[in-house]
N, C-alpha and C positions, 0 to 999 in steps of 0.2 A: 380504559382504566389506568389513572398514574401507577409508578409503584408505592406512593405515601398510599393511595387507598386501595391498595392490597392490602398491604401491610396492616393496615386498621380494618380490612375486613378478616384478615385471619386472626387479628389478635381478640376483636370478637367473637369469632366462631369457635376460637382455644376457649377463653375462660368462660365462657357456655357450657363449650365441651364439661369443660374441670368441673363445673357444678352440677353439672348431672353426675360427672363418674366418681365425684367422690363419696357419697354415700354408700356406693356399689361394697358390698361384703365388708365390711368398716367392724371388726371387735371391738365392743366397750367394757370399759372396766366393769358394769353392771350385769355385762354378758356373761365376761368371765368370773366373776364370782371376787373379784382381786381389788377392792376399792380401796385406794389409799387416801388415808385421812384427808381432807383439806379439797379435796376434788370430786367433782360430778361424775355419778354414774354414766352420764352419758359420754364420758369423755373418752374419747378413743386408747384402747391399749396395744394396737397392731393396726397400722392403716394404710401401708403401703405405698406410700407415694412416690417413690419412684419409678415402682410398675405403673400407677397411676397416669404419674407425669407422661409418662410415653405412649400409653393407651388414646391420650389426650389429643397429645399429639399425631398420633399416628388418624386419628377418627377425624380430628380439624383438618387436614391434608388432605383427604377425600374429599370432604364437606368444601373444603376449602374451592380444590380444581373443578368440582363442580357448579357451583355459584359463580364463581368466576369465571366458566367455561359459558356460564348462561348471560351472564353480565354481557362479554366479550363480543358472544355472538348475538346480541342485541334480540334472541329471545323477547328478553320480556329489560323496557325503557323506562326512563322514568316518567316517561308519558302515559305507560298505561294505569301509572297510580292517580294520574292527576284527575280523581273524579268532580273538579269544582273548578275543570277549565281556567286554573291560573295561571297555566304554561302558555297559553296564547297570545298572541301578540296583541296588543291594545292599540285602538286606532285612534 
C-alpha cells in the first residue's frame, strides 16, 4: 500500500465515519421549542462538532489500522474480488 492510498483510504473511512456520527444526539430548534423565524425546525440548535470531529477521528484511526492491517497482510487481495476472472492473464 503507497502512502497516496493510505491517505485516500483514511480520508474515506473519516468522512463515513462523520456521516454516521453526526446525527448522533444532534438538538433541533423543533426539539427545543426555540424556532427562529426564517429557519427549519429541523435545524440544528447544539451539535457539537468538535467533540464530534474527534469522535471521528479517533473511530477512523481504528478502522483505519485495521483495513490496513488486513490490506498489508494480504488477508484478503484484490483477486479475491475478481469474480469474472479479469485479473488473468490472456493468452
Amino acid at each position: 500500500m503507497t502512502i497516496t492510498a493510505a491517505l485516500v483510504l483514511f480520508a474515506v473511512i473519516w468522512f463515513m465515519t462523520l456521516l454516521i456520527v453526526l446525527p448522533i444526539r444532534i438538538k433541533t430548534q423543533g426539539d427545543l421549542g426555540d424556532i427562529v423565524p426564517g429557519t427549519h425546525a429541523g435545524a440544528p440548535e447544539v451539535h457539537h462538532m468538535k467533540k464530534k470531529i474527534w469522535i471521528t477521528t479517533g473511530i477512523s484511526v481504528v478502522l483505519w489500522a485495521i483495513i490496513a492491517g488486513i490490506i498489508i497482510s494480504g488477508v484478503i487481495s484484490v483477486r479475491d474480488f475478481d469474480w469474472l476472472n479479469q485479473l488473468e492473464p490472456r493468452e
